[in-house]
ROPAVEX-841836 format. One line per field, with one value per residue (C-alpha): residue number from 1; residue in one letter; x, y, z. Coordinates in steps of 0.001 Angstrom, whole numbers, plus 524288, in hexadecimal, padded with zeros to 5 digits. Each point is the difference from the previous one (the first is absolute). Layout:
! ROPAVEX-841836
num	(NUM,...) .
residu	(A,...) .
u	(X,...) .
v	(Y,...) .
w	(Z,...) .
//
This chain:
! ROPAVEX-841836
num	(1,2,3,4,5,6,7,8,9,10,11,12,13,14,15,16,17,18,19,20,21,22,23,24,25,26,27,28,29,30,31,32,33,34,35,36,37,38,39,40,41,42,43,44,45,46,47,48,49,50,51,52,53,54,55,56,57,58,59,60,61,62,63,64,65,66,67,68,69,70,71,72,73,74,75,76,77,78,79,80,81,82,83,84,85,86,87,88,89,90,91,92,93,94,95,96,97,98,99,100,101,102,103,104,105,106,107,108,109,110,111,112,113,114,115,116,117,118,119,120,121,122,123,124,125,126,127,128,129,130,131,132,133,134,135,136,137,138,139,140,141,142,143,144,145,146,147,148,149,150,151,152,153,154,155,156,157,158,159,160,161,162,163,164,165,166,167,168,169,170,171,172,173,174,175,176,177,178,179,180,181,182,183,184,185,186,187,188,189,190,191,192,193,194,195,196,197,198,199,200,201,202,203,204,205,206,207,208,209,210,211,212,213,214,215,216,217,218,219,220,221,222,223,224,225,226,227,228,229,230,231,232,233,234,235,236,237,238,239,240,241,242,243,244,245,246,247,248,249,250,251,252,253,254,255,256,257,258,259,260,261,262,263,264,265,266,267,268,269,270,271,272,273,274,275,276,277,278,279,280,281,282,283,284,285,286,287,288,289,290,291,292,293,294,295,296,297,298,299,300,301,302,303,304,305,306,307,308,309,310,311,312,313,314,315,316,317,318) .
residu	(X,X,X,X,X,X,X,X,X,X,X,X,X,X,X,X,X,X,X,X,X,X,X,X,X,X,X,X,X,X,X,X,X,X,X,X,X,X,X,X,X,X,X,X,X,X,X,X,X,X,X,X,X,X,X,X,X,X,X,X,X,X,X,X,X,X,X,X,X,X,X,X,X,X,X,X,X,X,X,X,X,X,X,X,X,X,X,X,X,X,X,X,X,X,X,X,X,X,X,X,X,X,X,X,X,X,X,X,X,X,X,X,X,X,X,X,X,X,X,X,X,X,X,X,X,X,X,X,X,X,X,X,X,X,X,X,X,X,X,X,X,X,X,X,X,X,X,X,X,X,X,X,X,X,X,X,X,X,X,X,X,X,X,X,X,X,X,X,X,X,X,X,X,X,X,X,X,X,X,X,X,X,X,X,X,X,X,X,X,X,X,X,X,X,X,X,X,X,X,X,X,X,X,X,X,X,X,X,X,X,X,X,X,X,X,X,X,X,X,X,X,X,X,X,X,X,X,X,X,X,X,X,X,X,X,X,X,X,X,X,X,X,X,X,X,X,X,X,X,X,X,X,X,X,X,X,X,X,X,X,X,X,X,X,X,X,X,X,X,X,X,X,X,X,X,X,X,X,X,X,X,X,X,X,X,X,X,X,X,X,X,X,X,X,X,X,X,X,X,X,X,X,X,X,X,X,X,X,X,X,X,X,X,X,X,X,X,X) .
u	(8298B,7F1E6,80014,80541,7F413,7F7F1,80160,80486,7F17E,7FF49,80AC9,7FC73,7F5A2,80642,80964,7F3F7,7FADD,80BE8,802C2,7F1F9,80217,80D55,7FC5C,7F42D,7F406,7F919,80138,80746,7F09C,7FD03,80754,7F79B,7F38D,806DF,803E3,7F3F0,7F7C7,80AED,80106,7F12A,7F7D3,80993,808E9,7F3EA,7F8A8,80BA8,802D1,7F1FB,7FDF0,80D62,801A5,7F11F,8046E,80D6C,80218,7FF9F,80C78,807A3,7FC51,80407,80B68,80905,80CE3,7FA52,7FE09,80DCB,8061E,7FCB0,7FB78,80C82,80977,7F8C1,800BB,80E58,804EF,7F5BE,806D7,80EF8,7FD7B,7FC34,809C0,80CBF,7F8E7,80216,80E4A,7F8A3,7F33C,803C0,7FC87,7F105,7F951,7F3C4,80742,808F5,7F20D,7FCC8,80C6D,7FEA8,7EFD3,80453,80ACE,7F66A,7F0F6,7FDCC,7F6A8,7F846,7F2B3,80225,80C59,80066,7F3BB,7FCAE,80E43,7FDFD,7F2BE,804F0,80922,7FA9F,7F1FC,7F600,80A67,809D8,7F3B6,7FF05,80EB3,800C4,7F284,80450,80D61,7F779,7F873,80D28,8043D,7F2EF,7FA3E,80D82,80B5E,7F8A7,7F9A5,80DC2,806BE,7F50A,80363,80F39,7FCE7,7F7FD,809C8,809F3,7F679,8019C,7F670,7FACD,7EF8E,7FC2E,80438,7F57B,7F635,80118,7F1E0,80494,80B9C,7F58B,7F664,80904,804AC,7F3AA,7FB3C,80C0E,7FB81,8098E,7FC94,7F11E,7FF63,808BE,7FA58,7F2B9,805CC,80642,7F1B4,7F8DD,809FB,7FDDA,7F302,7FFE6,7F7E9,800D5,7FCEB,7F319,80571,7F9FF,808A2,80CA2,80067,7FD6D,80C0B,806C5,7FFDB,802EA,80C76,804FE,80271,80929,80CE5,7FE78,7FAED,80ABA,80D58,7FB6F,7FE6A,80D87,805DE,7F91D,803A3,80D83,806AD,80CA7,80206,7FF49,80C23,8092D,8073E,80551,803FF,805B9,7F61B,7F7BF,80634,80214,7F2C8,7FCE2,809D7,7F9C1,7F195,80152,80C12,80194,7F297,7FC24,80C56,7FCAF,7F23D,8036A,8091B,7F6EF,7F38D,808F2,80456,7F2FE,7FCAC,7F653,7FB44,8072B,7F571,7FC31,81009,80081,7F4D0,8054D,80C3E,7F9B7,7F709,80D96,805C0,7F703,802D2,7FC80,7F249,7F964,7FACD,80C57,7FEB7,7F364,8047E,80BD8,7F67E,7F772,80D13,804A4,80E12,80937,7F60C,80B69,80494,7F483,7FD66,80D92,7FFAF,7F26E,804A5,80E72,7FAB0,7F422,8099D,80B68,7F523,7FE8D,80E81,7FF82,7F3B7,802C7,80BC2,7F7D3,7F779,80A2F,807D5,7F437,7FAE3,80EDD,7FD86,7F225,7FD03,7F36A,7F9AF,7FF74,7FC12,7F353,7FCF2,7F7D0) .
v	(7EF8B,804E7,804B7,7F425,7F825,80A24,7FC7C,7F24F,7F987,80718,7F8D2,7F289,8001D,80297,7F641,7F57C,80451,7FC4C,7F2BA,7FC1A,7FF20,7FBE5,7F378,7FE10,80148,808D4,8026E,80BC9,801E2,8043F,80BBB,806D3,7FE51,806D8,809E3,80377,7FDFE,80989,8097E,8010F,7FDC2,8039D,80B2A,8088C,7FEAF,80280,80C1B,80432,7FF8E,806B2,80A15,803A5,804BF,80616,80E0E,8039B,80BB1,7F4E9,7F6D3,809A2,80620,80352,7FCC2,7F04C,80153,806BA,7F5D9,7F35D,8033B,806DC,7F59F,7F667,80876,801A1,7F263,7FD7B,80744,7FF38,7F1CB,800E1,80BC7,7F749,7F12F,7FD19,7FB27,7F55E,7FD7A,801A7,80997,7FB7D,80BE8,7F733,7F76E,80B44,8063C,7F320,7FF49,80E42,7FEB2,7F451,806F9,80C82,7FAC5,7FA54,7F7B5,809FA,7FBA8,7F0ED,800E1,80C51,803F1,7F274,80212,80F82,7FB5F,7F420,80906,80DAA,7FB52,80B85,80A3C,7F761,80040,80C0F,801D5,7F466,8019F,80CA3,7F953,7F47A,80B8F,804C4,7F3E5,7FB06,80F2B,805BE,7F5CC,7F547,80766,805F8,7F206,7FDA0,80C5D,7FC89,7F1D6,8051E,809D6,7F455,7F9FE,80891,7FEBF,7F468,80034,7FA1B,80C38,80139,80D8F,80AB1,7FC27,7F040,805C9,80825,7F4B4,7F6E2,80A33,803A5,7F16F,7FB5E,7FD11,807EA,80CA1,7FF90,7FDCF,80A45,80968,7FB82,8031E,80B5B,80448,7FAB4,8084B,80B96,7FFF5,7FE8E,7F435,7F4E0,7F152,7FC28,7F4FC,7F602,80273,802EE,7F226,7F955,80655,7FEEE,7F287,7FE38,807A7,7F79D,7F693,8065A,7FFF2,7EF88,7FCCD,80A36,7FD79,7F045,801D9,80748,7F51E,7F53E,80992,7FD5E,7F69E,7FCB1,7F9C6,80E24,802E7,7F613,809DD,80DC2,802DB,80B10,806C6,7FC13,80464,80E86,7FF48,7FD96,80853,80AD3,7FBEB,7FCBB,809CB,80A8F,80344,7FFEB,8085A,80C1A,7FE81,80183,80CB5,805A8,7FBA5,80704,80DA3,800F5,8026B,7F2C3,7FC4C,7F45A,7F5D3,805A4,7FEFF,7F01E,7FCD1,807E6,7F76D,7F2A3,80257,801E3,7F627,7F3EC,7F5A7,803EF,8006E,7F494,80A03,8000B,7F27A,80142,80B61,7F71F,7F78A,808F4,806A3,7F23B,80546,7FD2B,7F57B,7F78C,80DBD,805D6,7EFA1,7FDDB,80EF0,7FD65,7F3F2,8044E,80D55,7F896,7F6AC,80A0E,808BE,7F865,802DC,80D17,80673,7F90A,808F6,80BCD,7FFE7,7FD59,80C36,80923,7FC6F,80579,80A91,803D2,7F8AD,80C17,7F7B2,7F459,80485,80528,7F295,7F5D2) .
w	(85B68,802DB,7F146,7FB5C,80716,7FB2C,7F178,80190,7FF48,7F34F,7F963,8079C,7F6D8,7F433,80384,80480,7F152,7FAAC,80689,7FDE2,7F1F5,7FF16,809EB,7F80A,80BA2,7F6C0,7F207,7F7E6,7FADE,80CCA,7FDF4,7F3CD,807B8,80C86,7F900,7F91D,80DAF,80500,7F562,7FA55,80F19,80BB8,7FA40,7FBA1,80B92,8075F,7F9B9,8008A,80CB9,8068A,7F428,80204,80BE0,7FDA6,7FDD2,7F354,7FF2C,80639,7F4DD,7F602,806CC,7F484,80943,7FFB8,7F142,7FC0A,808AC,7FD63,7F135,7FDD0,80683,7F67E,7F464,801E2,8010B,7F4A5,7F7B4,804C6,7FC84,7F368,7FCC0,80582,7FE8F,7F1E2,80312,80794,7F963,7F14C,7F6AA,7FF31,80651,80391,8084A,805EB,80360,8068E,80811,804E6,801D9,8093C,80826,80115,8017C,80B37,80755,80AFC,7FD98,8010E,80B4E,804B7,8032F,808B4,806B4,80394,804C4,8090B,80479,800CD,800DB,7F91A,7FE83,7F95A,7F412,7FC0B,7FA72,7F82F,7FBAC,7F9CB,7FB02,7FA8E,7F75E,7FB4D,7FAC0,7FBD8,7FAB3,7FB09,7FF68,7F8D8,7F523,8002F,7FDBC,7F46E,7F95D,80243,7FA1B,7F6A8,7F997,7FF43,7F464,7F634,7F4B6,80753,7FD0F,80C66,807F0,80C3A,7FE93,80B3B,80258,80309,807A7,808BD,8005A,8066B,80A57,80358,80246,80873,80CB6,80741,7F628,80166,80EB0,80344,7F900,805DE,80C99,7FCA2,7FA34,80FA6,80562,7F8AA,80169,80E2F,7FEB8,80938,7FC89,8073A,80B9A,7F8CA,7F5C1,80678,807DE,7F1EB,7F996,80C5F,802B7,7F1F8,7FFB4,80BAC,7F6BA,7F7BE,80820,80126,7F239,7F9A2,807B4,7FE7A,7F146,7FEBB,807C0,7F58E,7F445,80203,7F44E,80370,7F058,7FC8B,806CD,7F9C4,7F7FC,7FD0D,80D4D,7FD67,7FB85,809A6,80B97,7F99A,7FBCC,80E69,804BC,7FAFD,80266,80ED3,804D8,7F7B0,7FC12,80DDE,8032C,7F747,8033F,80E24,7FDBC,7F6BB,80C6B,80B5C,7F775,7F9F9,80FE6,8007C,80CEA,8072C,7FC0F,7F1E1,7FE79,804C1,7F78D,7F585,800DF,80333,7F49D,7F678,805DD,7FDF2,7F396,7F15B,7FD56,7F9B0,7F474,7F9D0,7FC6B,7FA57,7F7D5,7FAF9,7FCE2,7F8C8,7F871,7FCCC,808E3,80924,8069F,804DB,807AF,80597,805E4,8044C,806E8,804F4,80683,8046D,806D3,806DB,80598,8039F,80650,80A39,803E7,7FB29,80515,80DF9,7FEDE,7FCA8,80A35,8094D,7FA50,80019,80D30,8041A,7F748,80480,80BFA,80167,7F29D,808E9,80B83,7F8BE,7F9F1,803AF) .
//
């Protein structure tokens, strides 16, 4: 029960997101300004602050890496090795399908849950798993799409790929933390209570956002598909990321956020890159929506299992 109150404000905003649109007191417009106030202002100073301070060998601990970058790479690629059954033999939307049961949303959910919950420590890991999936997984996805269009002249240069890695907001101020922490070089106070009171706004203006994101019109059909698609986003992703976190020897809280960071809904970039491939749109928005709106069941469930699991994670928290 304590757990359960513990996360529970989290998802009341999500949910007061959600009904805010849906009963019309504010607008769905409301929700691309959130998100860029959330994504572009709070997230980086967020990061920049807590990863300044963070040690850097724990940042870069290979076990965090293998775990969470392998679990992702596996169900990445199971998909789209057993997924054409399902999704047809076009390999750009099969890539689609598997890129939305695989990538998934630290930055945006993750990161402000870990940090309602955990406070400063719960940063750090999905800091590191938001540079995986924004530094590695999504120039990984573009090369993926990318081989699909064969003799296709529009095909993106490694120097684009690198440009647009390098400018996400969750890339460039974790590695500017990383480089503070490094260097041993603390942010003058001045500085510090900026960022700081910046960041606080991440947790509110994100979970709302993911609340107003949800469309309920893009979940009118294909059920099916869906609910694997979701299946294997929210349960077993998080599963293998979890057994890969606890043999790889991961400590109690590194494992949870390992795990919470899996377990969150598809990230949003795998509708822009549908977009951008001209495939699969109607998936990655119908998975988008059905795994934000089953995580609220789902991840309840996770935290509730892992606080049985590793009650020691939560006693260090806030």
């Amino acid at each position: 029960m304590e757990t359960f109150l513990l996360v529970l404000p989290v998802f009341a905003i999500i949910l007061t997101g959600f009904v805010a649109v849906q009963t019309g007191i504010v607008g769905e417009a409301i929700t691309d300004w959130l998100i860029a106030f959330a994504y572009k202002i709070c997230l980086p100073a967020l990061m920049i602050t807590i990863v300044s301070q963070a040690r850097v060998a724990e940042l870069l601990d290979p076990a965090f890496w293998a775990a969470f970058g392998g679990g992702t790479l596996i169900v990445l690629f199971a998909v789209m090795a057993l997924g054409r059954r399902w999704f047809g033999p076009d390999r750009s939307t099969l890539t689609i399908a598997a890129l939305a049961a695989a990538l998934t949303n630290s930055g945006f959910v993750a990161l402000p849950i870990l940090h309602h919950v955990f406070g400063a420590k719960g940063v750090p890991p999905a800091a590191i798993a938001n540079l995986i999936v924004a530094g590695v997984l999504f120039p990984l996805a573009i090369v993926l799409l990318e081989l699909t269009r064969a003799g296709d002249t529009g095909r993106q240069s490694p120097l684009a790929i690198a440009r647009q890695v390098v400018t996400n907001p969750m890339v460039w101020s974790t590695l500017l933390g990383l480089a503070l922490s490094a260097g041993h070089v603390a942010l003058p106070g001045v500085v510090h209570d900026y960022l700081q009171a910046l960041g606080q706004g991440l947790t509110p203006a994100a979970l709302f956002a993911i609340g107003a994101s949800i469309r309920l019109r893009d979940l009118a059909d294909d059920a099916p598909r869906l609910i694997a698609l979701s299946t294997i986003k929210l349960i077993i992703l998080p599963a293998i990321v979890l057994g890969a976190s606890f043999a790889l020897g991961l400590s109690p809280l590194w494992i949870v956020a390992a795990t919470i960071c899996a377990a969150v809904p598809t990230a949003k970039t795998v509708y822009v890159l549908a977009q951008q491939f001209g495939a699969g749109q109607k998936t990655a928005a119908m998975t988008i929506s059905a795994s934000t709106l089953a995580s609220i069941v789902t991840l309840t469930l996770w935290f509730l299992l892992l606080a049985q699991l590793f009650p020691e994670a939560f006693a260090q928290g806030n």
